[in-house]
N, C-alpha and C positions, 0 to 999 in steps of 0.2 A: 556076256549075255545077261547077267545078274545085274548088270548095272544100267544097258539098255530099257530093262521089264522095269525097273524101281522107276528110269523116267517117265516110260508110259503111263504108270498107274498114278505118279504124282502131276503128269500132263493133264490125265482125266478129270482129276479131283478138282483141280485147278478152273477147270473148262466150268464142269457143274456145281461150284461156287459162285462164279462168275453169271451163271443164268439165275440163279435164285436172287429173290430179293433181299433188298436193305433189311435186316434185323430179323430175316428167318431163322427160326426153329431148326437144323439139322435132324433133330432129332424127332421131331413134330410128325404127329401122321398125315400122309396128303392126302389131299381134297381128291373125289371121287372122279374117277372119269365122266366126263359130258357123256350125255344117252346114255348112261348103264341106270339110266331112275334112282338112284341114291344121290342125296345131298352130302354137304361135309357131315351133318351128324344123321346120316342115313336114311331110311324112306319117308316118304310122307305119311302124318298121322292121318289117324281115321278120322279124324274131326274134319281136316282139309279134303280127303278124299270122298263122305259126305257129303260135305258142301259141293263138291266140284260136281258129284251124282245129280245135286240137288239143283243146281244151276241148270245143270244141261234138262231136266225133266222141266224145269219152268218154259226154257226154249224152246221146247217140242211141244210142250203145251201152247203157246203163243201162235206158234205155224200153225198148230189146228186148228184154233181160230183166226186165223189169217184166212187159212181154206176155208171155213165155214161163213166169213164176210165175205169172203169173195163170189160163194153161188147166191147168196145172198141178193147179192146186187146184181147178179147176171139174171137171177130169178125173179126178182122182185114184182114183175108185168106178168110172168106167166099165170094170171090169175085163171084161167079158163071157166071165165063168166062167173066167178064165183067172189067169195068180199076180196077187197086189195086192205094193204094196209092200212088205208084213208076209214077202213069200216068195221076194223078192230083194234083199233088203238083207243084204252082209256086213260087219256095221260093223268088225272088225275090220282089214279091210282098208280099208276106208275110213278110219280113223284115222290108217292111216300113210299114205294119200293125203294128206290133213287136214295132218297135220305136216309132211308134205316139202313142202306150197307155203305153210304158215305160215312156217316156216324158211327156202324161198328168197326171202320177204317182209323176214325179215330181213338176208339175208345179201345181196339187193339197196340195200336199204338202208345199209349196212355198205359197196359198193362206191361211193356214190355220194358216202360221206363222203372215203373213198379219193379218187373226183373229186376236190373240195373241196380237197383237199391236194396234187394234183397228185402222186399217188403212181401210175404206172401200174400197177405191180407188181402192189400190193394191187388195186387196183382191176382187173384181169383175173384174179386168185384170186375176188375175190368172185364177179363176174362169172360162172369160170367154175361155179364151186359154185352159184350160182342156176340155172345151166345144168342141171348135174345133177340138182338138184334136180326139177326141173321135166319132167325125161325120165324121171323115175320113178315123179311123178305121173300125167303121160301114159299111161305104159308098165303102170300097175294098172288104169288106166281103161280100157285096152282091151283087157288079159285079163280084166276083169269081163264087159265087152259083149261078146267071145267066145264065154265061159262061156255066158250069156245065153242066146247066139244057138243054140246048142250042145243047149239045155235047151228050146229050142220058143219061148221070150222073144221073139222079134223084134217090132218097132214093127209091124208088119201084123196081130199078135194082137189086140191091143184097144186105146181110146183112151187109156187110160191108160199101154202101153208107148210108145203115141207121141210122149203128153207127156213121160213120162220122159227117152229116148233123144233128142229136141229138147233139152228144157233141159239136161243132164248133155250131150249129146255137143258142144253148141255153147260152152258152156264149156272142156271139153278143145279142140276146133278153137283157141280164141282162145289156149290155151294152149302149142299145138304153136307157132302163127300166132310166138308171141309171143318162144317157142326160138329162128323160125330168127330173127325179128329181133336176137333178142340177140347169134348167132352173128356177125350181119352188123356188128353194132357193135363186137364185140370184135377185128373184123378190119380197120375203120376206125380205130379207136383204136390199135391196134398200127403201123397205116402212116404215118398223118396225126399221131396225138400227140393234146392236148387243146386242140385249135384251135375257137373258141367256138361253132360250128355241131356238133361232133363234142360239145360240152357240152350245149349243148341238145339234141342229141338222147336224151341220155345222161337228163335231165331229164324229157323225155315218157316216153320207156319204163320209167323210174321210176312216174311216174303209171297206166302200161298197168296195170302187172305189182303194184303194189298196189289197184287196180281190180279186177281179175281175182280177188284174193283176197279182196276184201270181198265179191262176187259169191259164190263158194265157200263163204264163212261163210253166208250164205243158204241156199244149196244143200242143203248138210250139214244145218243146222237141220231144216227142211221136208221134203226128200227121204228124205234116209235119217235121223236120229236121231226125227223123227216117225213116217216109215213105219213104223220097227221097233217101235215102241210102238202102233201103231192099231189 
């Protein structure tokens, strides 16, 4: 019996040598089972699990405006006697809407290389000229909707001021939204320094704020550069 059990357990050994690979570890700890959510060196950081947060709210932001282009364009005729987009669109002024958050696309851009180099200097000039940038885009957008409102335009006139002043005003909100975050970063970054949660965030609102302006390339296209031609 004793000598049957010896070849067993030396049969076994045998077997599960034979599965492992060329120059493993015996000794080594093994790799995590598949689906238990642990990696070989255990769960995911909170920096990855952020960003994956941060990812998925960019996507859900993007569907809403998908849905909001979308009545948009099923709206756009339902003027009920009242102006169509041909009789409020001032594309001049919207050009240099256009340019100041193309330029503060850049000029975010430009501070994030700033990051990158650990310059704060530059990186709160860029920063703050993104800033400005983007309060001046703001700040046309709502003397237009003023104007507008001023002129008999308000969203209660017809389906089509409503899609308008949805998709265009919700745009502007994400961009106010987006100021004061920037505000708030630039006041972290001056206290804290480039401490690597102050980078990552640096990182998303990177992603926001070129977001927003690919959004705006849309906008411009279809709303007003189409309006003004229909």
């Amino acid at each position: 019996m004793t000598d049957l059990s010896t070849f067993s357990t030396s049969r076994e050994a045998l077997l599960r040598r034979r599965e492992e690979p060329v120059g493993h570890d015996p000794h080594a700890p093994r790799e995590a089972v598949p689906g238990s959510g642990h990696g070989a060196s255990g769960p995911a950081s909170k920096r990855v699990i952020v960003g994956y947060g941060f990812w998925i709210f960019l996507l859900s932001d993007i569907v809403m405006f998908s849905c909001f282009f979308a009545a948009y364009a099923v709206l756009q005729g339902a003027t009920a006697g009242g102006p169509s987009a041909r009789d409020i669109v001032d594309l001049p002024r919207v050009g240099v809407e256009t340019g100041a958050l193309l330029l503060s696309s850049f000029t975010c851009g430009l501070s994030f290389a700033a990051t990158n180099v650990r310059n704060k200097l530059w990186t709160q000039a860029f920063l703050a000229i993104t800033a400005l940038l983007g309060l001046i885009f703001v700040g046309l957008e709502l003397q237009e909707f003023i104007e507008l409102a001023m002129a008999g335009a308000t969203p209660q006139r017809s389906a089509f001021l409503t899609a308008f002043y949805t998709l265009v005003g919700c745009h502007g909100l994400h961009v106010s939204v987006g100021g004061l975050w920037l505000a708030t970063m630039m006041a972290q970054l001056q206290v804290k320094g480039f401490r690597p949660e102050i980078v990552h965030r640096l990182i998303c609102f990177n992603l926001f704020w070129h977001a927003l302006d690919i959004v705006w390339v849309g906008v411009f296209s279809i709303v007003y550069l189409m309006g003004a031609t229909a």
